[in-house]
C-alpha positions as a Markdown table, in Angstrom:
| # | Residue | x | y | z |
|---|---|---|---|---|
| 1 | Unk | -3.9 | 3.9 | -5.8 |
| 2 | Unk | -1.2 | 1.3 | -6.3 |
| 3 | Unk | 1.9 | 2.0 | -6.9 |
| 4 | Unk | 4.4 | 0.7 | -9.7 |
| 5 | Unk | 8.2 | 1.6 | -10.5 |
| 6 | Unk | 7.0 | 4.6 | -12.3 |
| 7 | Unk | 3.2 | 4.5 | -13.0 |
| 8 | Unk | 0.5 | 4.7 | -10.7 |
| 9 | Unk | -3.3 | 3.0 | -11.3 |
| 10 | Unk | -6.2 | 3.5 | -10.0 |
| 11 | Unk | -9.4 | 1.9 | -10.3 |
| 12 | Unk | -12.7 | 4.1 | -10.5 |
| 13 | Unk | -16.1 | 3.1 | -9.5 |
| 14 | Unk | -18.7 | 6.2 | -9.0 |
| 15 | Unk | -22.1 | 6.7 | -9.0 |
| 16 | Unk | -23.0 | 9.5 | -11.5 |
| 17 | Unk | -26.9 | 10.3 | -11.8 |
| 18 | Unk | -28.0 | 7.2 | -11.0 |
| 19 | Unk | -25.5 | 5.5 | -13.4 |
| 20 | Unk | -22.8 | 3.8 | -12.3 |
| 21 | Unk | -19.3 | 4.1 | -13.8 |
| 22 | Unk | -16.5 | 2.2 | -13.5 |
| 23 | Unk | -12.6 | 2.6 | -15.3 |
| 24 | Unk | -8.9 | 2.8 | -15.3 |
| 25 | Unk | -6.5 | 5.5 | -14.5 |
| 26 | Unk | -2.8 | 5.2 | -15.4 |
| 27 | Unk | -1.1 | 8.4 | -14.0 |
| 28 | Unk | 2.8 | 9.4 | -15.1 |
| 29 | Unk | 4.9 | 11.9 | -13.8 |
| 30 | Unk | 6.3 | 15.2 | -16.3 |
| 31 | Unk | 9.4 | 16.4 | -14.7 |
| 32 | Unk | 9.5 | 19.4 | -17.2 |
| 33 | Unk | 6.1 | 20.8 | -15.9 |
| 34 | Unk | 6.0 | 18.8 | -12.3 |
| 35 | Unk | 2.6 | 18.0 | -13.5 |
| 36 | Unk | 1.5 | 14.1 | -13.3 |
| 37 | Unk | -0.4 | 13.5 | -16.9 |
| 38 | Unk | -2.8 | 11.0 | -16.9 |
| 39 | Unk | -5.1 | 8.6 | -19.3 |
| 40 | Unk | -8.2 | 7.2 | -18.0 |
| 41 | Unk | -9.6 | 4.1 | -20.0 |
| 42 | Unk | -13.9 | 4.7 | -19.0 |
| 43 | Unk | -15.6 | 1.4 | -19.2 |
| 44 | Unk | -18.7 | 3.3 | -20.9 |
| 45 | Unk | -16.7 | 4.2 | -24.1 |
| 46 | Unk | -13.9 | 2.9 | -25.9 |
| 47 | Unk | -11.8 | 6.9 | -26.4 |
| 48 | Unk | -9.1 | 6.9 | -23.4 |
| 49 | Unk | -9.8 | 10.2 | -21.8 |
| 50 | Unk | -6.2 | 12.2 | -20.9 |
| 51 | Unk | -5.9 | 14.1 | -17.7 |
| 52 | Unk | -3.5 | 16.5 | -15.9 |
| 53 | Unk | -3.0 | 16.5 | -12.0 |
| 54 | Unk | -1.1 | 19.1 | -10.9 |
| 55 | Unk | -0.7 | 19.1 | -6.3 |
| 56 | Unk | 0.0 | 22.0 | -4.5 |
| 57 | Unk | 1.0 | 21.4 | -0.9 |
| 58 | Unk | -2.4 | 19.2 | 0.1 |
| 59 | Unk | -4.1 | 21.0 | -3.0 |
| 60 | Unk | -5.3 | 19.0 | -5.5 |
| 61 | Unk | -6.2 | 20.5 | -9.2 |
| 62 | Unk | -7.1 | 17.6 | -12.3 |
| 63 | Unk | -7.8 | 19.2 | -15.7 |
| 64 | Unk | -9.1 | 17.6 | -18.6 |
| 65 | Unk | -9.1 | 19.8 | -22.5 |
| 66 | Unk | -11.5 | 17.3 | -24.0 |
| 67 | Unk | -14.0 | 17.5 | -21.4 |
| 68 | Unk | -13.6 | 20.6 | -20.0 |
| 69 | Unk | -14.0 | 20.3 | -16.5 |
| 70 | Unk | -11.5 | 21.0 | -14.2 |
| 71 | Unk | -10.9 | 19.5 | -10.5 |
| 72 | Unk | -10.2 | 21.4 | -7.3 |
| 73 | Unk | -9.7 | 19.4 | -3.9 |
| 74 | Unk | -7.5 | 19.0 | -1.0 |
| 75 | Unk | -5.9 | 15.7 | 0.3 |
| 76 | Unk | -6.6 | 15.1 | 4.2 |
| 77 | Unk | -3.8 | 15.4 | 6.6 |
| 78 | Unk | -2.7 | 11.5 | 6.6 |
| 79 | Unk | -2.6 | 11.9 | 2.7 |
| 80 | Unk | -5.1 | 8.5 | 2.6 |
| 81 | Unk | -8.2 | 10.7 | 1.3 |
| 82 | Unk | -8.7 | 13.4 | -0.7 |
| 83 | Unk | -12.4 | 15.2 | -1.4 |
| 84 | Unk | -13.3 | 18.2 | -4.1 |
| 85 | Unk | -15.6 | 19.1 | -6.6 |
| 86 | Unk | -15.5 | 19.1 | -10.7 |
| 87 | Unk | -16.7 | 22.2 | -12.5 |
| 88 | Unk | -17.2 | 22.9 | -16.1 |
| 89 | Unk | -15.0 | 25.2 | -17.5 |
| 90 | Unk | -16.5 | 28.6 | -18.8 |
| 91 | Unk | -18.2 | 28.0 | -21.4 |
| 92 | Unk | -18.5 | 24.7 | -21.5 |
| 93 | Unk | -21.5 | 23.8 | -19.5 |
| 94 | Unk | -24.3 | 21.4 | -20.7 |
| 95 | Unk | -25.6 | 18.3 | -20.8 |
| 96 | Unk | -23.3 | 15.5 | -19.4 |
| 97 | Unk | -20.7 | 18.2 | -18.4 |
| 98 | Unk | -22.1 | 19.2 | -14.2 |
| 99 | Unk | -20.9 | 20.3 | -11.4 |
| 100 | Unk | -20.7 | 17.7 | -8.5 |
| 101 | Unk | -18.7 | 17.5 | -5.9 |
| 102 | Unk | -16.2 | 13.8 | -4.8 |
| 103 | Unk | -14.4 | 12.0 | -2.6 |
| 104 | Unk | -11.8 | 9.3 | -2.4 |
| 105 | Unk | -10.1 | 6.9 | -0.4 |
| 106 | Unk | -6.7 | 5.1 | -1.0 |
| 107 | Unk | -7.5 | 0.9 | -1.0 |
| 108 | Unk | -4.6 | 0.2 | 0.8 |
């Protein structure tokens, strides 16, 4: 992630099924809810996607309403990694909407 004077990006290139994915993430900070919202910008569709990270200590939890999937990882000790695993929220399994598990590692 890089770091601006009050935004952080990152840039996302995964492998999902055999397809692979690339994006944006532009990720804020809510001091009301010390929750960091987030929009990603997915370069397979033209609807920006928002996002809520919430960290814990070295725990790591990303929810997204208009998916619904949420995120539960951990950040590594030197805070350069992170790894976890989406799940669909109950009820909201199905096609395109799976379980799999990720990992991550800061560019610089």
């Amino acid at each position: 992630m890089a770091s601006g004077p009050f935004f952080l990006q990152q840039r996302i290139t995964l492998d999902f099924a055999g397809f692979e994915i690339q994006g944006l993430e532009v990720i804020g900070y809510d001091p009301p809810s010390s929750t960091f919202p987030s929009t990603v910008f997915p370069g397979m569709m033209g609807t920006p996607i928002p996002y809520r990270w919430e960290i814990e200590g070295d725990e790591l939890t990303i929810t997204t309403e208009v998916l619904g999937a949420t995120f539960r990882g951990k950040w590594s000790e030197d805070g350069k990694a992170f790894s976890g695993s989406w799940r669909p929220d109950e009820g909201r399994e199905g096609t395109g909407n799976v379980a799999y598990d990720i990992s991550g590692t800061r560019a610089s």
